[in-house]
N, C-alpha and C positions, 0 to 999 in steps of 0.2 A: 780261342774257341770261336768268339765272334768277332765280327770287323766291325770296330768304332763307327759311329755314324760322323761323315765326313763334312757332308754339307747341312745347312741352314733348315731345320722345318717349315714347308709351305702353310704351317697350319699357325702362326707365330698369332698368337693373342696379346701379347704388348701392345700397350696404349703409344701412339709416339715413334713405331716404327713403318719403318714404308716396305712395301711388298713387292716384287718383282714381278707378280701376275697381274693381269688387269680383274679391274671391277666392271660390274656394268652399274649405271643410274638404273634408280628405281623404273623412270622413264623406260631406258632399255628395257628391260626384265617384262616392262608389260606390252611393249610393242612388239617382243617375241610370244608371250602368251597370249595377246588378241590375237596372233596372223597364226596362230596354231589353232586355237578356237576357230577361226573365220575360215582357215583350213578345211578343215575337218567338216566343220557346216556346207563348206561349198562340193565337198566327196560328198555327201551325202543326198546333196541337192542333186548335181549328177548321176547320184541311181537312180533318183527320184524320176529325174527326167526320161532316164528311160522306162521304168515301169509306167509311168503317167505322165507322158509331156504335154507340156504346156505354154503358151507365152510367159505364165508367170516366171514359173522355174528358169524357162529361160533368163528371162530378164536380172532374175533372183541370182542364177551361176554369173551373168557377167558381172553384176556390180560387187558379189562377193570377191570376182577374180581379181577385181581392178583394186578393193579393200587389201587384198591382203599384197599386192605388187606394193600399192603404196607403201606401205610396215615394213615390205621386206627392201626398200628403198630403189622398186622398180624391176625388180625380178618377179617376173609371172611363175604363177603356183602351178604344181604339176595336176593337172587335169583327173579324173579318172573317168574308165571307158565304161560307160552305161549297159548295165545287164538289161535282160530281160526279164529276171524273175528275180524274186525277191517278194517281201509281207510290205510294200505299200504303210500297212499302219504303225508297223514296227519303224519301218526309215522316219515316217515324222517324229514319232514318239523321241525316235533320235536326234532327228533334226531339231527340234523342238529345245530339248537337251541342252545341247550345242549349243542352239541360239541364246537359249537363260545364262551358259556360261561366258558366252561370247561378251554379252549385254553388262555383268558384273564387271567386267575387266574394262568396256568402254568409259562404261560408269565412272569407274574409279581412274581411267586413264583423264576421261574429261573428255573423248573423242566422239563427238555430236554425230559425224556422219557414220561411224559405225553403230553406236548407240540405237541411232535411225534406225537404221539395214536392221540389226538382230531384231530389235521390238517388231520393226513389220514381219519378220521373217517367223518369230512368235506367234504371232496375229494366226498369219498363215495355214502356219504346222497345227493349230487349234482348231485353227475353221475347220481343216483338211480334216482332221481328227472326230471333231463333232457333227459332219456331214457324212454317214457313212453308204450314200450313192458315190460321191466321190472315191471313194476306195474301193468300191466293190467294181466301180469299171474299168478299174485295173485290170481284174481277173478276168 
């Protein structure tokens, strides 16, 4: 009625046996979830730019771009293309976001120059937040 199970379970919990699949280091595992965070921060900094551009943001998009090339061992991050519309307060609130979760991960990776980037990029998304001429000249 059913066919025996032929091969080995990938899922094998013995102590003492070795697995066919790879593993990643904890290492790994956070240098893929900072360069996702850092990601994501740096999308959102790019609509940014286009609702409100700035030098900052500028400056902000490249070093995040260069952050996450490094993580991802020199592969530049796909860009995205700048609207025109958008809630301005909503994008930092997000950006904002991002950056506290980026900032946890450096934290615990140990990696000072991203650590750096998200806390100023914090800073930032606050000021941006708490000054609400800044957002209203969006509109």
């Amino acid at each position: 009625m059913y066919e025996p199970i032929r091969s080995k379970s990938v899922h094998s919990t013995m102590a003492g046996t070795a697995s066919d699949f790879p593993h990643r280091s904890r290492e790994e595992e956070l240098d893929i979830q900072l360069a996702g965070h850092l990601a994501a921060l740096l999308a959102a900094t790019d609509e940014l730019r286009g609702l409100t551009p700035s030098a900052d943001l500028e400056d902000a998009a490249e070093r995040l771009a260069e952050q996450v090339a490094r993580l991802r061992g020199g592969r530049a991050p796909l860009r995205a293309q700048p609207s025109a519309t958008g809630d301005p307060a909503a994008l930092h609130r997000r950006a904002h976001t991002l950056a506290g979760r980026a900032l946890v991960v450096a934290a615990s990776r140990a990696d000072t120059a991203a650590a750096i980037l998200t806390a100023e990029r914090m800073d930032a998304h606050a000021a941006a937040l708490a000054d609400p001429k800044e957002l209203s000249a969006a509109h």
